[in-house]
C-alpha positions in Angstrom: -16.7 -0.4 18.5 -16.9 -3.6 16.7 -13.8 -6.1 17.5 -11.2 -6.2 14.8 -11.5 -9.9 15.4 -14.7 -10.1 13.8 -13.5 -8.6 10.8 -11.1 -11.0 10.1 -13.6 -14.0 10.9 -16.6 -14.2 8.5 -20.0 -15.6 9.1 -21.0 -18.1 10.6 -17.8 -17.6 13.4 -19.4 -14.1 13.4 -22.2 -15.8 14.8 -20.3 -18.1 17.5 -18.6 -15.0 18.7 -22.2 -13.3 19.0 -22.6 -11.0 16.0 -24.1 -11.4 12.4 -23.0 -8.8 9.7 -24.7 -8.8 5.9 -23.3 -7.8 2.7 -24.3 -4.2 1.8 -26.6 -4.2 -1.3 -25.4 -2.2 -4.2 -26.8 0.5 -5.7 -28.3 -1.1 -9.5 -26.2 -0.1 -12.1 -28.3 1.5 -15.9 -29.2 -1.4 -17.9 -26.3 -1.1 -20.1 -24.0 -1.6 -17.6 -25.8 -4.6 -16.4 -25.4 -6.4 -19.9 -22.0 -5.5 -19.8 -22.0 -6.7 -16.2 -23.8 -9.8 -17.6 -21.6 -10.4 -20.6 -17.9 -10.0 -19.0 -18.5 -9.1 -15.0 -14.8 -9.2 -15.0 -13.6 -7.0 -18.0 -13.3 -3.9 -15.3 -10.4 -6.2 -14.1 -8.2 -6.2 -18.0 -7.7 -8.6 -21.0 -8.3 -12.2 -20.1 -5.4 -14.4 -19.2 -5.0 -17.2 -21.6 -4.7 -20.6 -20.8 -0.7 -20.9 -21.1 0.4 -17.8 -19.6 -2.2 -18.6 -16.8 -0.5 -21.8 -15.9 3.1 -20.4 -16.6 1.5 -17.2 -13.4 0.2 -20.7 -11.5 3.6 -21.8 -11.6 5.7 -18.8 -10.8 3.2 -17.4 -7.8 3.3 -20.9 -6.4 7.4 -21.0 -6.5 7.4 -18.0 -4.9 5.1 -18.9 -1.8 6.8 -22.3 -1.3 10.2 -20.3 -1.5 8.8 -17.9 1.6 9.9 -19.4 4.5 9.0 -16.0 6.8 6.8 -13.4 5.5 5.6 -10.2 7.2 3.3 -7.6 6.2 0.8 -4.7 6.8 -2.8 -5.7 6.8 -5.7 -3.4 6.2 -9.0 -5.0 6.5 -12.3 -3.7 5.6 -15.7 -5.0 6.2 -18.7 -4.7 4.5 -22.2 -4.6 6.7 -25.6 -4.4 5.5 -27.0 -1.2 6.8 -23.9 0.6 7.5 -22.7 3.6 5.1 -18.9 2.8 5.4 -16.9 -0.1 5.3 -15.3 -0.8 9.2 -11.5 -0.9 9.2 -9.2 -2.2 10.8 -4.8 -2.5 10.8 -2.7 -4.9 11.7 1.1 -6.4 11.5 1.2 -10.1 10.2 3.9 -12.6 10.4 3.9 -15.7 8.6 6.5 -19.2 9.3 6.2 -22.0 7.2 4.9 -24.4 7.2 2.1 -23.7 9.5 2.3 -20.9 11.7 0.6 -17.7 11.1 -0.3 -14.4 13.8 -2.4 -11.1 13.3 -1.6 -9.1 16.0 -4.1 -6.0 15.7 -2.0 -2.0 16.3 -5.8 -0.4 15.4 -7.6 -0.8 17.5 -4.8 -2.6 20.0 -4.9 -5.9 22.4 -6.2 -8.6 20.3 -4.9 -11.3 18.0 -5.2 -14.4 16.2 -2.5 -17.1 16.4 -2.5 -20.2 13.8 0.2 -22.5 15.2 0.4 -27.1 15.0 -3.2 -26.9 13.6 -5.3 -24.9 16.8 -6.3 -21.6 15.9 -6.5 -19.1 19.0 -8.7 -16.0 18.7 -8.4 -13.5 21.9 -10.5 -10.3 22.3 -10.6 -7.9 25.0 -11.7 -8.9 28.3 -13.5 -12.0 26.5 -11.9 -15.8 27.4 -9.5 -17.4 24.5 -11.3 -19.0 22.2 -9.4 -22.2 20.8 -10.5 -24.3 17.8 -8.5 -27.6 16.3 -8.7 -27.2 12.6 -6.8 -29.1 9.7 -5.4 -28.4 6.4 -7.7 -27.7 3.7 -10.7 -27.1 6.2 -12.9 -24.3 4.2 -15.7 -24.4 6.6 -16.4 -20.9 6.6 -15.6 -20.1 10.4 -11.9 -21.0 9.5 -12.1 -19.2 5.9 -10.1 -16.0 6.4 -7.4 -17.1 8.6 -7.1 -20.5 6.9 -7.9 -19.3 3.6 -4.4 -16.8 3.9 -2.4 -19.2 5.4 -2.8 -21.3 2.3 -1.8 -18.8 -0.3 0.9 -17.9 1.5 2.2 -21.8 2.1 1.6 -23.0 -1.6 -0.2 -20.1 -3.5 -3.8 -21.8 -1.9 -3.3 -25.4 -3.9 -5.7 -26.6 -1.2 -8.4 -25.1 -2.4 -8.5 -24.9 -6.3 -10.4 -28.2 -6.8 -13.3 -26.5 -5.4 -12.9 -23.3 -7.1 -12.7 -21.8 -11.2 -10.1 -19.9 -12.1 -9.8 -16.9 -14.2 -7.1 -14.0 -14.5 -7.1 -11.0 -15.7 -4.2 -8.7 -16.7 -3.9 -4.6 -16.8 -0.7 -2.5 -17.0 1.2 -4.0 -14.1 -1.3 -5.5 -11.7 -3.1 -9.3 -12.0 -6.4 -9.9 -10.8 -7.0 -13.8 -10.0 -10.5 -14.9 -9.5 -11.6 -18.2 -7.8 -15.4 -18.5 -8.4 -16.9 -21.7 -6.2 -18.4 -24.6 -7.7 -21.6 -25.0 -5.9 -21.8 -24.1 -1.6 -20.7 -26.2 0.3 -20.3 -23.6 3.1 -17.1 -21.8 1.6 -16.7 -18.0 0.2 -18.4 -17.9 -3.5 -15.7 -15.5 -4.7 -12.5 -15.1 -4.0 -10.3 -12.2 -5.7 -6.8 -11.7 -5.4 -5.2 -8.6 -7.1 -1.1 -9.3 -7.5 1.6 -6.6 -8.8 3.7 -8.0 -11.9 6.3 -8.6 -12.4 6.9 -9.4 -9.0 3.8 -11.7 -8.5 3.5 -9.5 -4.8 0.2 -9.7 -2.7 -1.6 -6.3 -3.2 -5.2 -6.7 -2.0 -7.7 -9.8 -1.8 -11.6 -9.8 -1.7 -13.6 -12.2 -0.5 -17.4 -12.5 -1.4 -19.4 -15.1 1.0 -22.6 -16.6 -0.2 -26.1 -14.5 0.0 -26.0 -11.6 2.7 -23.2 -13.2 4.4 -21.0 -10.6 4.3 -17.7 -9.0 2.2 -14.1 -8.7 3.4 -11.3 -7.1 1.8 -7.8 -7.4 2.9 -4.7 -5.1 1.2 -1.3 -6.0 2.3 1.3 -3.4 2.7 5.5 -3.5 3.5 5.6 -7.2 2.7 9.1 -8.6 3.9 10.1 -12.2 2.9 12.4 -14.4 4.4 14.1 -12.0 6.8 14.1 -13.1 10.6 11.3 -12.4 12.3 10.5 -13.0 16.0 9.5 -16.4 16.8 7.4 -15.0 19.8 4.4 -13.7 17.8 3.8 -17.5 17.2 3.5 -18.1 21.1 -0.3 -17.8 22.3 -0.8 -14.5 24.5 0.0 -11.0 24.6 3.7 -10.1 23.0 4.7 -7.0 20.9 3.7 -6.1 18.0 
């Protein structure tokens, strides 16, 4: 069974932990879906956000994350691989302190977890040595991407990251799709989605797109609690309940 680990890490750190995954290819849509596709790939997501009411949803989702001082959440993750007929899952609980400190603590399958904490991030897999990395803010090298990339929307909504990023939203009865598209490489994801309920601004699902085959992740948050007490252990590297 692949480790859950892996699914929250995207290539390249698939690599340094000694497996590659590729995106699955698509089936090709008729051709008058393609020039829809080709005209509006987003109108699947709702009406366009304009310009003011997009800033005024900037604003309010970004109040809202610097106003979480704990969070903690469900996680579903899926990952897409080349080759492979079904997406592999995984669950876990997350917990989130600000300013910095972040934990995944896997419940399916059990005994692994991911610790950001002071700027080291900790990986630990079953019967394999912790791995520990020193990473700083705003690092979107692509072995950091998925656990730096959610510690940044949930600190400030993912500030760090907009000046290398497009953004567009798009609005349907009550859910809002944001969607970063990357200006250029530069080793980060090329698309980044984010779907968020409204009123309430609330995380529902993001999707993350890496460049080429590289690979697809999808994470949907569930039984979010903010700034309730949470347990300061599951910030403290090593094996502690879930």
């Amino acid at each position: 069974m692949t480790s859950p680990l892996l699914r929250l890490l995207p290539p390249p750190a698939l690599l340094v932990l000694g497996c590659c995954f590729c995106l699955a290819v698509p089936v090709t849509p008729g051709l008058a879906a393609d020039a829809a596709a080709e005209a509006d790939p987003f109108a699947t997501y709702g009406a366009a956000v304009p310009d003011g009411k997009l800033r005024e949803y900037q604003k309010l989702f970004r109040q809202k994350q610097i106003g979480t001082k704990t969070l903690t959440a469900g996680l579903s993750q899926r990952l897409f691989i080349k080759g492979v007929r079904k997406p592999v899952g995984s669950q876990a609980r997350v917990a989130y302190q600000a300013p910095a400190s972040f934990a995944v603590r896997y419940t399916h399958p059990e005994g692994e977890w991911l610790l950001l904490h002071k700027g080291q991030l900790e990986v630990q897999r079953r019967g394999k040595p912790l791995m520990v990395k020193q990473i700083g803010r705003g690092d979107t090298g692509m072995s950091n991407a998925g656990p730096l990339m959610l510690l940044e929307l949930l600190r400030d909504g993912g500030t760090a990251f907009e000046g290398s990023y497009d953004v567009a939203m798009r609005e349907a009865d009550s859910r809002l799709t944001v969607i970063l598209q990357a200006r250029g490489n530069g080793g980060k994801p090329s698309l980044i989605r984010t779907t968020l309920s409204l009123p309430a601004l609330e995380l529902i699902e993001i999707d993350v797109t890496f460049n080429g085959d590289q690979g697809r992740i999808v994470y949907g948050f569930s039984s979010i609690q903010r700034n309730t007490k949470i347990d300061s252990n599951l910030f403290v590297s090593g094996e502690t309940k879930n």
